[in-house]
C-alpha positions as CSV (number, residue, x, y, z in Angstrom):
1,X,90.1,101.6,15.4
2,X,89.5,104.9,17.2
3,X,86.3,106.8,16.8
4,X,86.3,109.5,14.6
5,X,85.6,113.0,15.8
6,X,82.3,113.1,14.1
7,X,81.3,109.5,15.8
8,X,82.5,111.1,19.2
9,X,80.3,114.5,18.3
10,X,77.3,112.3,17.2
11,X,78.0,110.6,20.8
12,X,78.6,113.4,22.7
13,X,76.5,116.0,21.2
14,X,74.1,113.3,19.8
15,X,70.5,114.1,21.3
16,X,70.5,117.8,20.9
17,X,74.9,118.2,23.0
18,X,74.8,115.1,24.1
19,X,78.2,116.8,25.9
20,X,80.1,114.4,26.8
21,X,76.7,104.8,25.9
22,X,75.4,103.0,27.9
23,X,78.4,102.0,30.2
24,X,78.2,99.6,33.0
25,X,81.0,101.0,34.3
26,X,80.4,104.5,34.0
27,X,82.6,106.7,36.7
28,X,80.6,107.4,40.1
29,X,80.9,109.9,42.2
30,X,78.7,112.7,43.9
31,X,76.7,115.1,41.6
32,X,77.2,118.7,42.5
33,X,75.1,119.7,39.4
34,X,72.8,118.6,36.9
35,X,70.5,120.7,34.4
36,X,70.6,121.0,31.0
37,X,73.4,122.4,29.0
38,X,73.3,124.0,25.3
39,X,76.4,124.9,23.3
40,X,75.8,127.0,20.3
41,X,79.3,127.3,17.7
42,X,78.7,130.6,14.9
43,X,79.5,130.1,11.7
44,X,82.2,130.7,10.1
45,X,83.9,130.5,7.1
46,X,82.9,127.5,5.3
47,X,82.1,125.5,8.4
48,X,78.1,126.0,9.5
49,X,76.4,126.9,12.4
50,X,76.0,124.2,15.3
51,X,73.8,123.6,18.0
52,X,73.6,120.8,20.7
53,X,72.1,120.3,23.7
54,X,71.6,118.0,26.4
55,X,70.7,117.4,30.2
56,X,73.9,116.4,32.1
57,X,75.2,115.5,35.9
58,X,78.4,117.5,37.0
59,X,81.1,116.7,39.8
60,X,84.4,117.4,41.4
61,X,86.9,119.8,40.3
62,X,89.3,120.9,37.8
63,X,91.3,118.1,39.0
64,X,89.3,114.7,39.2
65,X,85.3,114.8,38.7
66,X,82.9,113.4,36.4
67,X,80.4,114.7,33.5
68,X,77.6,112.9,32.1
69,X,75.2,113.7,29.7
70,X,71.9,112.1,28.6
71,X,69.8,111.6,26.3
72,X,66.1,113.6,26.3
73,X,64.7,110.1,27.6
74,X,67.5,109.6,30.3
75,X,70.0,107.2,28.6
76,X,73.8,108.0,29.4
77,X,75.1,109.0,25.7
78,X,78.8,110.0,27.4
79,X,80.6,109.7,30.1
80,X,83.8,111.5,31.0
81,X,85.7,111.2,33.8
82,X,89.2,113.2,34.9
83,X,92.8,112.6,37.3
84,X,95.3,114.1,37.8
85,X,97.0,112.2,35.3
86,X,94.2,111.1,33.0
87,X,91.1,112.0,31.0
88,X,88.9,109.2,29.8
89,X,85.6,109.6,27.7
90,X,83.3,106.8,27.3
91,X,80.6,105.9,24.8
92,X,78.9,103.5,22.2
93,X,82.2,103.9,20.6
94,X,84.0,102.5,23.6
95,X,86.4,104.5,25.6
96,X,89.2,106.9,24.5
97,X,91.8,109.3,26.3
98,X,92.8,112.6,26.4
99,X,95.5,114.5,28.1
100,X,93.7,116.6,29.3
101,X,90.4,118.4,29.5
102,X,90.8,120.7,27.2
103,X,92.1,118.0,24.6
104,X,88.7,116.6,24.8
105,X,86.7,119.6,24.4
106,X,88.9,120.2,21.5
107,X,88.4,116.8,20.0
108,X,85.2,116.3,20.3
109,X,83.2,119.4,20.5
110,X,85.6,120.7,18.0
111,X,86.5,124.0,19.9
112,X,88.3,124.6,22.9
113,X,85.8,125.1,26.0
114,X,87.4,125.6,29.1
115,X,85.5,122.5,31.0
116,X,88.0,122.3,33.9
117,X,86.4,126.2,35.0
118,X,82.9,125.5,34.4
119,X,82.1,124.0,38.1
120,X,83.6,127.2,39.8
121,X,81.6,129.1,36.9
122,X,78.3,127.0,38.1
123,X,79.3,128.5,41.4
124,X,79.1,131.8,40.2
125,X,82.7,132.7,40.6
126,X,86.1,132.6,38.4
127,X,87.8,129.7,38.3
128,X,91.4,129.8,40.3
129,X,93.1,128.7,37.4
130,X,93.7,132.1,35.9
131,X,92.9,135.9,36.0
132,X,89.5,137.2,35.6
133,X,88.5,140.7,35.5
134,X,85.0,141.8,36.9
135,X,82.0,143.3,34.9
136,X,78.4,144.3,35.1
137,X,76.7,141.0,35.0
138,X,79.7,138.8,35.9
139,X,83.5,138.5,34.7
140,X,85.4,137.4,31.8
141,X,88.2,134.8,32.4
142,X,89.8,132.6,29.6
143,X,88.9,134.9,26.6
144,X,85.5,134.0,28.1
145,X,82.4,136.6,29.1
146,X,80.8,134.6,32.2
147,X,77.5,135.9,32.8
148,X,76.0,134.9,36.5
149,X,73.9,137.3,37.2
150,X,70.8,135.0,36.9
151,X,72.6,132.3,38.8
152,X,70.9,132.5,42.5
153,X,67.2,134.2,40.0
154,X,66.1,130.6,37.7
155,X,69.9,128.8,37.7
156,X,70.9,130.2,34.2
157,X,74.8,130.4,34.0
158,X,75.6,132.2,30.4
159,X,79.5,132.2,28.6
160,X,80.6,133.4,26.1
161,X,83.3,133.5,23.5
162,X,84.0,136.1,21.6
163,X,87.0,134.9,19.1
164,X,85.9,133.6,16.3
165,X,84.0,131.6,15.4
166,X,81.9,132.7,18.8
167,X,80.8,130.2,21.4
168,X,77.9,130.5,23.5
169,X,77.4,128.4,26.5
170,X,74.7,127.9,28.3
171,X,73.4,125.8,31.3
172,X,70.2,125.4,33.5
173,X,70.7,123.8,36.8
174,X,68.2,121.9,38.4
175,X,66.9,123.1,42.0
């Protein structure tokens, strides 16, 4: 039997977002980033407030890389990995798969966050993926505002989503 979206929130989101348990064959590959991450989902409607958080270890691209997240005391609590042709989260639950990134986000932190941009957005720029328009403090890409002005000051990266319900993201990298 599958893991139900809650299970795979509690998972993923668990210690605070533990984002995307314990898997001896977690996916390896280079880290390009790792910090802490915090995704905050308004209200709306009937449906309250959420807030996770968790420290995580990003690599690769839109097109094959990894994401972990851990626990405050360092355990893996997920474990996703991406192809070309596959997306495959791992946790206590076992592993499930996705076809694609966005499916994932969309399953499991139960709105769509555009995770396939986020390393070019750590890098301070738009993703390649699709048109962006420049502002004061950044640029907005994906019905997203992507603020990175205090990228290269303390590592903050802040996006946000303005559609309802609104979704803030927001990540510390490590130095």
């Amino acid at each position: 039997m599958p893991p139900t979206p809650a299970g795979l929130r509690r998972a993923l989101l668990g210690a605070g977002l533990c984002w995307l348990a314990g898997c001896a064959t977690a996916p390896s590959g280079p880290v390009d980033y790792s910090g802490r991450l915090a995704v905050t989902v308004a209200a709306e409607g009937d449906r309250p407030a959420q807030s996770h958080s968790a420290a995580f270890e990003l690599g690769g691209d839109a097109h094959q890389g990894h994401l972990r997240l851990l626990s405050p005391l360092g355990t893996v609590v997920a474990d996703a990995s991406w192809e070309a042709d596959r997306v495959r989260l791992e946790t206590g639950d076992g592993p499930r798969d996705y076809p694609s990134l966005e499916a994932l986000a969309e399953d499991t932190l139960g709105q769509a966050i555009p995770l396939g941009a986020l390393l070019a957005w750590l890098q301070g720029r738009p993703w390649n993926g699709a048109s962006h328009e420049a502002d004061a403090q950044g640029f907005r890409q994906l019905g997203w505002v992507v603020d990175t002005h205090a990228l290269k000051l303390d590592g903050t990266l802040l996006a946000r989503r303005e559609a309802p319900p609104v979704v803030t993201l927001r990540a510390r990298l490590d130095h």
